[in-house]
C-alpha positions in Angstrom: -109.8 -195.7 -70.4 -108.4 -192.2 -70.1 -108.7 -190.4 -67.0 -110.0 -186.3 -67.9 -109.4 -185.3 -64.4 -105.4 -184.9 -64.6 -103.1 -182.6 -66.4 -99.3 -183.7 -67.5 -96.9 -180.7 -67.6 -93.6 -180.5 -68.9 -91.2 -180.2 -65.7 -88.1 -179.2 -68.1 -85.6 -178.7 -64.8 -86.1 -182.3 -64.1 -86.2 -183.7 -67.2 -89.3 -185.0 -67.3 -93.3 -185.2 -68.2 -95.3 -185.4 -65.4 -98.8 -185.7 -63.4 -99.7 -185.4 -60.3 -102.9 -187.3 -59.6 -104.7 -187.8 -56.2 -101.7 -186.7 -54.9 -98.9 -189.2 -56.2 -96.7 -188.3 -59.0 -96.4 -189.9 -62.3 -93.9 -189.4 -64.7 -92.0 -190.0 -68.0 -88.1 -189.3 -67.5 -85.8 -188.0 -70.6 -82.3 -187.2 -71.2 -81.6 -185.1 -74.0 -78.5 -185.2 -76.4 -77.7 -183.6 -79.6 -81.4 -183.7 -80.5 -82.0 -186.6 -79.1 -85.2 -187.0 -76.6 -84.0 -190.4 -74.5 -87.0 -191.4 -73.0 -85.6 -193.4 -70.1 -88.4 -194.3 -67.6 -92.1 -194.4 -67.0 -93.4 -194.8 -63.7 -97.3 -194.6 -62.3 -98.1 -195.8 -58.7 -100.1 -199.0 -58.5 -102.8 -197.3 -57.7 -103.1 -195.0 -60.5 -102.7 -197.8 -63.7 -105.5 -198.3 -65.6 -106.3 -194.6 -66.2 -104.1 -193.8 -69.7 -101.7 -191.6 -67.3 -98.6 -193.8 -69.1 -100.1 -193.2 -72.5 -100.7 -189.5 -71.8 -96.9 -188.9 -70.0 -95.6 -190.3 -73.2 -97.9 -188.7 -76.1 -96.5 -185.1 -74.5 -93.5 -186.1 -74.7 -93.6 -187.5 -78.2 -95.6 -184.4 -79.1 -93.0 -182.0 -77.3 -90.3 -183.6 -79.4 -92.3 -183.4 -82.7 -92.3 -179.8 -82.2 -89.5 -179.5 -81.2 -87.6 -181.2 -83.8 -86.1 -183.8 -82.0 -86.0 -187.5 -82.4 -87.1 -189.8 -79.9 -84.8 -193.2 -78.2 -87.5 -194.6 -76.7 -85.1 -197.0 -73.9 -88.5 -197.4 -71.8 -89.6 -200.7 -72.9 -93.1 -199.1 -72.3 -92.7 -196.2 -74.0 -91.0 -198.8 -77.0 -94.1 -200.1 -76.7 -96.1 -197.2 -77.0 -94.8 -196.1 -80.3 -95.4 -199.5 -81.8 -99.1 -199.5 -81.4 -98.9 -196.0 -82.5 -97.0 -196.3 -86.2 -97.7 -192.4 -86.7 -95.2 -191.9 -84.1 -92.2 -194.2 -85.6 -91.0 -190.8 -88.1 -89.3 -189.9 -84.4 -87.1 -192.4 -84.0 -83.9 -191.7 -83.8 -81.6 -192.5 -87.0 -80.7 -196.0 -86.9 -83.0 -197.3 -84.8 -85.6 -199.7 -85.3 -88.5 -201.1 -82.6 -88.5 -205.0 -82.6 
């Protein structure tokens, strides 16, 4: 069940997609290298799972990279996950990788 009552922003001078929902802060961390989005870490406060925050950190990110041209190492195992119940996003992969 998504949760209609949040917003996730793209904090680009911490590296990061983010939420801030009844007042705790959820996020989706990157790196990025030579067009590489390395999506590194997904965190949501106990509190707040169960609400699609995760899934909705990590589909702006994934969309952010689409239009930005970049491919996606998805080193999260939840945002690995992620794009393997979603096959539409697998084209961002970076070369040579493969989710198992």
């Amino acid at each position: 069940m998504t949760d209609p009552t949040f917003q996730v922003v793209h904090n680009a001078a911490a590296r990061r997609f983010e939420a801030t929902v009844e007042g705790q802060l959820a996020r989706a961390d990157y790196q990025l290298d030579d067009g590489v989005l390395r999506m590194v870490h997904t965190g949501v406060p106990r509190a707040l799972e169960g609400r699609g925050i995760a899934g909705a950190l990590v589909q702006a990110a994934l969309d952010h990279a689409r239009a930005q041209d970049l491919r996606v190492e998805p080193v999260c195992p939840y945002i690995a996950g992620y794009m393997k119940r979603h096959p539409e996003t697998l084209d961002l992969l970076a070369p040579g990788l493969v989710l198992r």
